[in-house]
LUMZA-613281 format. One record per residue (C-alpha): x, y, z. Coordinates in steps of 0.001 Angstrom, whole numbers. Example, Ala and Ser with C-alpha at 12.3 -4.5 7.8 and 13.67 -1.06 7.14 Angstrom:
2
xx/yy/zz
12300/-4500/7800 .
13670/-1060/7140 .
This chain:
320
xx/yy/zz
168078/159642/33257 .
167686/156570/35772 .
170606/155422/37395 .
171927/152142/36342 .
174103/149248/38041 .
177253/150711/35887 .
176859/154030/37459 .
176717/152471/40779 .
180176/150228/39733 .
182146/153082/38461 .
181091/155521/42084 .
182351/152243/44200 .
185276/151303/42308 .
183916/148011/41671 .
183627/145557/39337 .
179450/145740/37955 .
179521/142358/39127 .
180271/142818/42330 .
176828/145461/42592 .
175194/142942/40750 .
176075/140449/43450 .
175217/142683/46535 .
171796/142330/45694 .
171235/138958/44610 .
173301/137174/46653 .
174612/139476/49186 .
176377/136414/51384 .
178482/135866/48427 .
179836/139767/48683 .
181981/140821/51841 .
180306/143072/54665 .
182778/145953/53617 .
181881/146008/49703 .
178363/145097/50393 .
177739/147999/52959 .
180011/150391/50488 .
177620/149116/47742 .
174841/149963/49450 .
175670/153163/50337 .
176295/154368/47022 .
172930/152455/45587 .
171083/154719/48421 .
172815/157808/47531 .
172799/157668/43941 .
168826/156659/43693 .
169405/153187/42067 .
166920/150190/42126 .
167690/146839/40950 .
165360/145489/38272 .
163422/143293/39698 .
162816/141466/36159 .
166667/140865/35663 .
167116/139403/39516 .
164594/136965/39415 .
166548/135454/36139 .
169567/135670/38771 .
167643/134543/42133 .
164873/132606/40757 .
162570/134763/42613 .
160339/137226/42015 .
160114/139193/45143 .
156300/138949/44830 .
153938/137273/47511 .
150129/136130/47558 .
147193/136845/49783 .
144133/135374/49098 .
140907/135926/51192 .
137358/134702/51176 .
135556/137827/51178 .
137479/140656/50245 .
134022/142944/51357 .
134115/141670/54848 .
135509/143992/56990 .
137400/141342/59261 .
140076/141367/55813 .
141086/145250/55262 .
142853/145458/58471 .
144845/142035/57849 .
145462/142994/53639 .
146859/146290/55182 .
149404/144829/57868 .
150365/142095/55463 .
151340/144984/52548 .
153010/146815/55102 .
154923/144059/55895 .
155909/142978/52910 .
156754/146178/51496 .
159301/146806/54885 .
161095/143891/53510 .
161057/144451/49776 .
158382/142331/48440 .
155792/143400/46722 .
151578/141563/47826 .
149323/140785/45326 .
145768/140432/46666 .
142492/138349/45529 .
139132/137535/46616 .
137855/133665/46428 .
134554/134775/47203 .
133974/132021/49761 .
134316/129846/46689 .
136963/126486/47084 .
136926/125918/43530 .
138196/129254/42771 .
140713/129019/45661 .
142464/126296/43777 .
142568/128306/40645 .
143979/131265/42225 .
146595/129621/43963 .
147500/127954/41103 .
148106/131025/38721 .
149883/132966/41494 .
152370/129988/42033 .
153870/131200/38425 .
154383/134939/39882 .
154932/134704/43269 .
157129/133101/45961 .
154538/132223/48299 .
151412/132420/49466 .
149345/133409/52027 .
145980/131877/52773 .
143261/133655/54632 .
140192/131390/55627 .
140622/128838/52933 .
137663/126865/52458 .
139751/123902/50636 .
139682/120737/51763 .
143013/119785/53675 .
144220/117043/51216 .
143487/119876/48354 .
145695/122195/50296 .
148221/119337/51291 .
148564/118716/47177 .
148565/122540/46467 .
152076/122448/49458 .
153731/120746/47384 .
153939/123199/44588 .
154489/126977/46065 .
155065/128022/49903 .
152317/129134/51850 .
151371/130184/55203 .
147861/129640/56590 .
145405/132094/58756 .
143019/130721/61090 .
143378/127221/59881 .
145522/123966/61078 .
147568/121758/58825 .
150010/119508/59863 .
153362/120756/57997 .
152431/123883/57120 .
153038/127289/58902 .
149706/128745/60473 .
149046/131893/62258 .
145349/131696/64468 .
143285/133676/66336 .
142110/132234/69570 .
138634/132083/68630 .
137732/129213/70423 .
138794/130953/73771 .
136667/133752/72395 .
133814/132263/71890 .
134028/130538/75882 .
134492/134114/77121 .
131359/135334/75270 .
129145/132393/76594 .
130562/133388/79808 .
129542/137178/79674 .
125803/135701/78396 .
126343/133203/81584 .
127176/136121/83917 .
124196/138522/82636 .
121530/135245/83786 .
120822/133857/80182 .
120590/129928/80508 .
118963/129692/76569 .
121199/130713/74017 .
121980/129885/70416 .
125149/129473/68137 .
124550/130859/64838 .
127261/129024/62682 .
128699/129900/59934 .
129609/128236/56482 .
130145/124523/56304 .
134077/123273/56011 .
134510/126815/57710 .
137553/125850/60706 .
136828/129079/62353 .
132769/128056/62689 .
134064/124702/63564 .
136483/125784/66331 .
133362/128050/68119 .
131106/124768/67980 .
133224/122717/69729 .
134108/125562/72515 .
130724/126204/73086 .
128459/123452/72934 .
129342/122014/76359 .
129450/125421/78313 .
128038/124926/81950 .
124709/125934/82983 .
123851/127165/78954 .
121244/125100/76708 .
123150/126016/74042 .
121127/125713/70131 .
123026/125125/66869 .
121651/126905/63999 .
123364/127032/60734 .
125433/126599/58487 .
124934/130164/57258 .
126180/132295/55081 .
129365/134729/56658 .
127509/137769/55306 .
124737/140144/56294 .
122208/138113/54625 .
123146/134837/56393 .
122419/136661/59639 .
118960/138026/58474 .
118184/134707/57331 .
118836/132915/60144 .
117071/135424/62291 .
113372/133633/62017 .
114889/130304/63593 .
116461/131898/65999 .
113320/133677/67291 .
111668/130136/66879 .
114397/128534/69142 .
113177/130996/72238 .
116531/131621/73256 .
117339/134920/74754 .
121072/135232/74095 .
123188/134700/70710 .
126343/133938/69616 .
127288/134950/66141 .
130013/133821/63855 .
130977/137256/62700 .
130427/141105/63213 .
128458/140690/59863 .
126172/137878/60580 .
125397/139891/63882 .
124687/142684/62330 .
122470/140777/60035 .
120645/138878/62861 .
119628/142301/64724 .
118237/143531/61616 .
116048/139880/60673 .
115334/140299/64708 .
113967/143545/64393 .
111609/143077/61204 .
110033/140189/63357 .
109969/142428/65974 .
112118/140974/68565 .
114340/144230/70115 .
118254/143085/71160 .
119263/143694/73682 .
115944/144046/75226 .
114393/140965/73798 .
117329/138724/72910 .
121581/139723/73198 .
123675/139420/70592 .
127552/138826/70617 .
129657/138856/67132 .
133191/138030/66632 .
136110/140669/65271 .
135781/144068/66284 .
135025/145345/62885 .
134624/148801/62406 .
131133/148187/61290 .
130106/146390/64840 .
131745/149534/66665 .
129164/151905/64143 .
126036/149681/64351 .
123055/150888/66619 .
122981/149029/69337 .
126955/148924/69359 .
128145/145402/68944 .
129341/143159/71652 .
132104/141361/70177 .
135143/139437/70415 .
137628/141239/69035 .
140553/139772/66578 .
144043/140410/66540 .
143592/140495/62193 .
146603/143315/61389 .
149122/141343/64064 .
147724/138183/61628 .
148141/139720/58499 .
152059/140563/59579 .
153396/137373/61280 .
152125/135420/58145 .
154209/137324/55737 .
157038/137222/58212 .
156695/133515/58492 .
156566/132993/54799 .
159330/135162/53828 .
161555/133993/56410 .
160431/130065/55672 .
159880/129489/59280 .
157223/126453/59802 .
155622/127540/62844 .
152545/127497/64658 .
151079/130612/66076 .
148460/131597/68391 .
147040/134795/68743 .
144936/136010/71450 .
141582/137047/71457 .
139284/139032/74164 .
135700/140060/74190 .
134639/143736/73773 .
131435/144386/75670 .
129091/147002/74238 .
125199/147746/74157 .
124175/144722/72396 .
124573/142165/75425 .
122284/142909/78474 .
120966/140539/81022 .
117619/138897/80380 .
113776/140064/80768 .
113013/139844/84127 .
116234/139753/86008 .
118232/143344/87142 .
């Protein structure tokens, strides 16, 4: 038989009250009874109903995560810190997959604000007077993306992207490309602006592509067109994507042209040639988001971000 909050009353010598108290509002209960409470909740097996303490709280002790692409690998790592997380402070994540589509965002922020206490948004792809509208009806925290107001956690990928024009700098490429991915996207926006002024590069903007294998294989015919002989990708996926469209048209990286992605997927470290890449810090992303929302803290934070050099980067044809 489960153990209920009477059982827990009658082992403290308490009122059921008083239990009920010690976990819905637990500054209304003194330190003493609360920790005596507590005690006796742990020993005897008992869990609130979550149900019957949101009536109490008006909360749920549920939280959102929404992502673009729940098949990109850059996500798994973040869902996985973020649950962890949560869970270490008693909230339960609900996860769900816009599919890179803005629309959908909207809807799916909208239904969790019924279930959930807050949100966190991964990569939105809304505008920022949607998401400014959308503030004013449920918390949320955003990853890699700035709004004035709201709390955001972001990689450094624009310091990312400089250090991986660097590395192509330092191997003798003076040609390279920017493959870019989708339109609206901050992250592909951020990496534009880093990397279109880099010293001694001719630096080529091609895009807006798709953040998927396919975008990369597609954009690999303009990008043997362009003549450059060093690349900058906007994922691990479009990378891998580009090598492959590079390869049908017969153009070998790294002998031929280099190729750098961004995150440090675990598909990047298992593709032949290993990626180059800058890697992401997604799982420390994933848990200072839910920290920031469950603690209501409006913050800005910046995560760093360093480049991983593997076997897809080499210096140019004709030069040691």
């Amino acid at each position: 038989m489960a153990v209920t909050i009477r059982d827990v009353a009658h082992a403290c010598g308490v009122h059921v009250s008083t239990v009920s108290r010690t976990f819905s509002a637990p500054h209304m209960v003194n330190a003493e009874t609360r920790t005596r409470v507590l005690a006796t909740a742990e020993e005897l097996g008992y869990r609130p109903n979550r149900a019957a303490r949101s009536l109490t709280t008006g909360r749920t002790g549920n939280l959102g995560l929404i992502v673009a692409d729940l098949a990109n690998p850059f996500f798994p790592p973040l869902i996985k810190a973020a649950q962890a997380a949560a869970r270490g402070q008693d909230y339960h994540l609900f996860v769900a997959d816009t599919d890179e589509d803005p629309v959908e965002e909207q809807d799916l922020v909208l239904a969790f604000s019924k279930q959930v206490d807050g949100i966190v948004l991964c990569s939105p792809r809304l505008s920022n007077k949607a998401l400014e509208k959308l503030a004013e009806s449920i918390p949320f925290v955003l990853v890699n993306r700035r709004l004035r107001g709201v709390p955001t956690v972001v990689m450094d990928v624009a310091h990312g992207a400089r250090t991986a024009m660097g590395h192509l700098a330092g191997l003798g490429h003076r040609r390279v490309a920017l493959v870019s991915g989708p339109s609206g996207s901050w992250t592909s926006g951020e990496m534009r602006q880093a990397v279109t002024n880099t010293p001694g590069l001719e630096t080529h903007v091609i895009g807006p592509n798709a953040p998927t294998e396919e975008g990369g294989v597609g954009a690999a015919g303009q990008v043997a067109a362009a003549g450059v002989t060093g690349v900058l990708a906007y994922n691990d996926l479009v990378a891998i994507g580009l090598i492959e469209g590079l390869e049908e048209l017969g153009v070998r990286v790294p002998d031929d042209v280099s190729v750098i992605g961004i995150d440090d997927s675990v598909t990047g470290r298992l593709h032949r040639p290993k990626l180059t890449t800058v890697a992401m810090p997604t799982a420390d992303a994933g848990r200072m988001a839910v920290d920031l929302l469950i603690k209501s803290m409006s913050a800005a934070t910046v995560l760093e971000t360093h480049l991983v050099v593997r076997e897809s980067t080499a210096p140019p044809k004709g030069l040691p």
